[in-house]
N, C-alpha and C positions, 0 to 999 in steps of 0.2 A: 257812452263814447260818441262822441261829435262826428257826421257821416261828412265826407269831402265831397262836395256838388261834381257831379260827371260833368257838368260843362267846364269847369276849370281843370280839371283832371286834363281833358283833351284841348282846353288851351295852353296847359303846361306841356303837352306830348306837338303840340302844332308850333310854339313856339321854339322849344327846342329841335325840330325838325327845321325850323328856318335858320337856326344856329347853327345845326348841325358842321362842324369844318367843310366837309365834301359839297356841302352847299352853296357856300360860299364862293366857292372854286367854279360849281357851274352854274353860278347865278351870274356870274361874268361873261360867261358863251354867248350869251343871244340875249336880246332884250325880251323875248318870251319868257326864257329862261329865269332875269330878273324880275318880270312882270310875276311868275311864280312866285317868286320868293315875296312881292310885296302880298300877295293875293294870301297869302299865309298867314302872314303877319294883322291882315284883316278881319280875317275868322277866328283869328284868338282872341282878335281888341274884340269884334264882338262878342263871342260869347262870353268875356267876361265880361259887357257894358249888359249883357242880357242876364247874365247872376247875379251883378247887383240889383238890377232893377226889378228882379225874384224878390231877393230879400226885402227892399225897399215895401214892395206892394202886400210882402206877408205882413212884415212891422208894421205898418199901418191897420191892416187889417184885427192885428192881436189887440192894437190899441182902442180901434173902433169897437171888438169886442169886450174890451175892460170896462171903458166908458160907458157901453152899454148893462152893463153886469151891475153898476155901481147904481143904477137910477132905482130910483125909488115910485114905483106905480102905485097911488092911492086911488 
């Protein structure tokens, strides 16, 4: 079974917190208020630009392993 990376897990919990309705509502109060709501929306984009770039640096790495695996030392 395929495990779901904990940084998207909490960009899916950070981004639906800036969905959230009631947020919406007081993201309109104060420009602090909206400055929240963008500052949320940031930490999801990245940590999901930081899981892909997880996976990105495994895949390569699995490859450099392959490549390696395959040569032939005489």
């Amino acid at each position: 079974m395929a495990q779901i990376p904990m940084t998207l897990v909490i960009a899916l919990i950070t981004i639906g917190v800036a969905e959230w309705p009631g947020v919406s509502s007081w993201s309109e109060l104060t420009p602090v208020h909206h400055a929240l709501v963008h500052g949320l929306y940031l930490v999801a984009g990245s940590m999901v630009g930081l899981q892909i770039a997880w996976w990105k640096r495994l895949s390569r790495r699995e490859a450099w392993s392959q490549t390696e695996d395959r040569e032939v030392i005489s």
